[in-house]
C-alpha positions in Angstrom: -19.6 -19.1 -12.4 -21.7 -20.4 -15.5 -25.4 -18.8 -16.1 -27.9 -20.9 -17.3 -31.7 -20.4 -18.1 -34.0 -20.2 -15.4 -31.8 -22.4 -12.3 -33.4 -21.7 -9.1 -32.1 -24.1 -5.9 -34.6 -26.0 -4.1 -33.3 -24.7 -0.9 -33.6 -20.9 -1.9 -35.8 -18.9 0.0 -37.7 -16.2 -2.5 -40.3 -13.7 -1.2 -43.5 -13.9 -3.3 -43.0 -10.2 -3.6 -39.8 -10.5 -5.3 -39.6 -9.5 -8.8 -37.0 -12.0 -10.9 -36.3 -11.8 -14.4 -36.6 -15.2 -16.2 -32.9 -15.8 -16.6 -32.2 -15.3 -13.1 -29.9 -18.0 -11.4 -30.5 -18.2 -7.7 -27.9 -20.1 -5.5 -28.2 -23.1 -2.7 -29.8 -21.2 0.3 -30.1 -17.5 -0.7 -32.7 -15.4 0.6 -34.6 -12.8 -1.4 -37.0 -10.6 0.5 -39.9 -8.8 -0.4 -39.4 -5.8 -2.3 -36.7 -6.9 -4.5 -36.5 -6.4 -8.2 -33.2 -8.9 -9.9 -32.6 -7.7 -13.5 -32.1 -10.4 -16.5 -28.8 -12.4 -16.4 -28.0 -12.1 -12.7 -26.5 -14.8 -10.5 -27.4 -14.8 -6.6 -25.0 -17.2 -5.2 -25.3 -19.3 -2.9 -26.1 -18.1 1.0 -26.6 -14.8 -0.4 -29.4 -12.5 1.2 -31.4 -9.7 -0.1 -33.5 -7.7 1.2 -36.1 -4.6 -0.1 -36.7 -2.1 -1.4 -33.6 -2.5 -3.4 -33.7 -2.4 -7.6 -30.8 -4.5 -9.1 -30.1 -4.3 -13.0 -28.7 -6.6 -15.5 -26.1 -9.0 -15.8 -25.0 -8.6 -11.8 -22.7 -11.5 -9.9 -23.3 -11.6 -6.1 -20.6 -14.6 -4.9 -21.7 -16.8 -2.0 -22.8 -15.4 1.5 -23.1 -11.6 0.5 -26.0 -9.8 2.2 -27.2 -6.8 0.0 -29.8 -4.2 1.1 -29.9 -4.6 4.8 -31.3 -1.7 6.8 -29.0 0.7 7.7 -26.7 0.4 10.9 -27.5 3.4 12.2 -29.0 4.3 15.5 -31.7 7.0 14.3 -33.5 4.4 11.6 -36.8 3.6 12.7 -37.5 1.5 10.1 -38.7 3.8 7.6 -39.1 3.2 4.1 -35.9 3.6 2.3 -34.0 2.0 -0.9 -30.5 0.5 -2.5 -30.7 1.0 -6.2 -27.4 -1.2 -8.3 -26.9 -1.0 -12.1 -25.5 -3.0 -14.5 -22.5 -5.5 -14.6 -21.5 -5.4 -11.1 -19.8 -8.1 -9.4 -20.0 -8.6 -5.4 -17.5 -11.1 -4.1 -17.7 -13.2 -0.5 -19.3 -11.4 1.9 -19.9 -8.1 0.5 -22.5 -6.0 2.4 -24.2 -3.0 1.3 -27.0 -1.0 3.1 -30.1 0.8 2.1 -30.4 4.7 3.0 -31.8 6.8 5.7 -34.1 9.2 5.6 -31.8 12.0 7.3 -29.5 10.9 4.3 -31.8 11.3 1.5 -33.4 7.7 1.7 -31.1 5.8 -0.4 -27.9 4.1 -1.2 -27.2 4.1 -4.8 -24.5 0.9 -6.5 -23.7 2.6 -10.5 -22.1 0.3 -13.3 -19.3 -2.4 -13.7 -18.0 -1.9 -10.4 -16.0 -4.9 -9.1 -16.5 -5.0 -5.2 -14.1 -7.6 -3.6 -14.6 -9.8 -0.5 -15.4 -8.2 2.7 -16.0 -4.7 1.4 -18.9 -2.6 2.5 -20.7 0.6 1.3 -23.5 2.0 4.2 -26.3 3.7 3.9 -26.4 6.7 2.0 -23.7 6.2 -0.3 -22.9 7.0 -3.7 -20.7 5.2 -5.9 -20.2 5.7 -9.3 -19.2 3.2 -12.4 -15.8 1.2 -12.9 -14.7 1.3 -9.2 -12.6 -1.2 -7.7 -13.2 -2.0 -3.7 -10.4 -4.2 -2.7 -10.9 -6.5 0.2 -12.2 -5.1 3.2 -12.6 -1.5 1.9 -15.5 0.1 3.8 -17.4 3.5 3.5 -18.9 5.1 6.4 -22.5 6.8 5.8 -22.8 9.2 3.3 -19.8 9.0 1.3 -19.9 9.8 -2.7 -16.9 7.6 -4.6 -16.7 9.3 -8.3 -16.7 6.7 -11.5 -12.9 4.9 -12.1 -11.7 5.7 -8.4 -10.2 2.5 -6.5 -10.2 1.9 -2.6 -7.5 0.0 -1.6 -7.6 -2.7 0.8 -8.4 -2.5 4.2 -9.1 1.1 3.8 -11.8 3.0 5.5 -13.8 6.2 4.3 -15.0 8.9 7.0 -18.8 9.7 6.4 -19.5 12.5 4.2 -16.0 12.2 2.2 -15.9 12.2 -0.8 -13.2 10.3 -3.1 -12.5 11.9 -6.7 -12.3 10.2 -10.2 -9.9 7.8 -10.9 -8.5 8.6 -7.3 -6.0 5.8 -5.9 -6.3 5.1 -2.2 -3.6 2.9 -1.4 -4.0 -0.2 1.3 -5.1 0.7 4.9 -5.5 4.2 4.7 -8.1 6.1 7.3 -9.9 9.1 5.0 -11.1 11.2 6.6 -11.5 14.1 4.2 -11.8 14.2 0.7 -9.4 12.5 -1.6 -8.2 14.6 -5.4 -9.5 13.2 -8.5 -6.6 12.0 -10.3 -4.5 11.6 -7.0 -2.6 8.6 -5.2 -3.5 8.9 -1.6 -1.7 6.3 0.8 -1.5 6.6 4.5 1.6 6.9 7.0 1.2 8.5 10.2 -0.6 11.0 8.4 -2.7 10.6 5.1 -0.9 12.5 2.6 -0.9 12.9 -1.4 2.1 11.0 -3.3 1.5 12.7 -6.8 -0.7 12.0 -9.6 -1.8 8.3 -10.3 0.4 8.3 -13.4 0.0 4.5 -14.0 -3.3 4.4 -13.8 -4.4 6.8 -15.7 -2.1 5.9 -18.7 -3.6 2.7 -18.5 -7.5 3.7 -18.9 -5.5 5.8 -22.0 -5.2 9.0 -20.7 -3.1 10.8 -23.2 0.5 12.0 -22.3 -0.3 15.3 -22.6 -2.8 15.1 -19.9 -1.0 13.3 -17.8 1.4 16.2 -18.0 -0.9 19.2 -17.2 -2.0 16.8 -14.2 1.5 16.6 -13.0 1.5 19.9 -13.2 -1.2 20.8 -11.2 -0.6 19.2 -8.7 2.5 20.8 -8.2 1.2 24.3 -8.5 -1.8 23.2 -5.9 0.5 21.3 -3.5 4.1 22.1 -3.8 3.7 25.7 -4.7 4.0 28.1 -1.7 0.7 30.0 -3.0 -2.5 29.8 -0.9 -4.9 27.5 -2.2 -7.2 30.2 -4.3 -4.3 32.0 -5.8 -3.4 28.1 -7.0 -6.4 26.8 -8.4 -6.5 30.6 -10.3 -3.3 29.6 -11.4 -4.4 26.0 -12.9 -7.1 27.4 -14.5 -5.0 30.4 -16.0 -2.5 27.5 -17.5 -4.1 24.6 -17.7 -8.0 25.4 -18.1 -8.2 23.8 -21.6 -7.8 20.3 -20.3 -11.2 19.4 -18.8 -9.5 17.2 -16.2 -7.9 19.8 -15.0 -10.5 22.2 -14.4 -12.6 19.1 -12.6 -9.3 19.3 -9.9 -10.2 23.0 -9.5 -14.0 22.3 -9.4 -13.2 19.9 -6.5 -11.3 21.3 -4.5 -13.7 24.3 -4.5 -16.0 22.3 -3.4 -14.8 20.3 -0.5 -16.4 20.8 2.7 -13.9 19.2 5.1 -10.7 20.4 3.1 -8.1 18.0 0.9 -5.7 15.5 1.9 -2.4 17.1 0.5 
């Protein structure tokens, strides 16, 4: 997909209340509603549709027939004012929908950096996701889901509403989540969802050192294999392992969960 200065089709459809950078290179038959501000070096292909209030940044790829910004598919919206906010470097394959808030969700659906959304996938309203995530075909989040940066949701995977996937969490292919997924953490489905052990692979290639790698091995083991309650564990990880950061972000999660961990 080449960029080149200031290509609009003669068949796309743009809002006089759009707001388009000068670089912008809109597509054969794409839509852009009112309300919609495109960064510089963006390319809107073609039968793409967007629609406001939704802020895009710089340097963003939306392939052929994705709709972005649509109102939210939820019963309760009334047609209030809410919003989708994307960053930078994002690319949205075929088909790729993503929905602005509510305002029983906080009113918007926020898109963060270099995340590489494949065909099919969809993020709803209220959603947060982070930088560097990989959404592999089909992947879909319910409402109000928060993905952490680095995490990647395999394909044909669904995410409860309200969950809440960790950094550089690995959700393997058709999995049904339905409460929050480790940081750090391969989580794959069978009959049940379980946790198969760290994401060694992974992580050593984003250049997590050995060492880490290590203490996150062995954390795991003390939080899941261990026969101590869950407190008494997450003590014990930050007793021995407290000086790697990544470590003590596990324990910070976990405490945190609301609907308990996959394990």
């Amino acid at each position: 997909m080449t960029m080149t200065m200031t290509e609009i089709d003669s068949t796309a459809v743009i809002s006089g209340n759009a707001v388009l950078a000068p670089d912008v290179v809109v597509g054969a038959y794409a839509v852009i509603g009112p309300h919609v501000t495109v960064g510089s070096g963006c390319l809107i292909g073609p039968f793409t549709r967007i629609e406001g209030p939704t802020t895009i940044g710089e340097r963003n790829q939306f392939y052929g027939h994705a709709s972005i910004g649509g109102p939210p598919q939820d019963l309760k919206y009334k047609g209030e004012h809410t919003e989708l906010a994307i960053g930078n470097d994002n690319v949205f394959r075929e088909f790729v929908t993503i929905n602005r808030g509510t305002t029983g969700g906080g009113g918007k659906t926020t898109i963060g950096n270099e995340n590489f959304f494949m065909a099919y996938s969809h993020v709803a309203h209220d959603c947060h996701v982070g930088s560097y995530t990989i959404f592999a075909n089909n992947a879909t989040l319910a409402g109000h889901v928060e993905i952490a940066d680095y995490a990647t949701i395999g394909a044909f995977s669904a995410v409860h509403q309200f969950c809440r996937v960790g950094e550089h969490a690995f959700v393997g292919g058709g999995s049904m989540i339905t409460q929050d997924v480790m940081p750090y953490a391969k989580t794959v489905a069978s009959r049940d969802n379980r946790s198969y052990g760290i994401n060694t692979i992974g992580l050593e290639r984003k250049g997590f050192s050995k060492e880490t790698v290590e203490a996150l091995q062995r954390a795991y083991k003390i939080l899941i294999r261990s026969k101590l309650r869950a407190d008494e564990a997450l003590q014990k990880i930050e007793e021995e392992l407290g000086n790697f950061p990544e470590a003590r972000y596990l324990v910070e999660f976990v405490r945190a969960s609301k609907r308990g961990i996959i394990r």
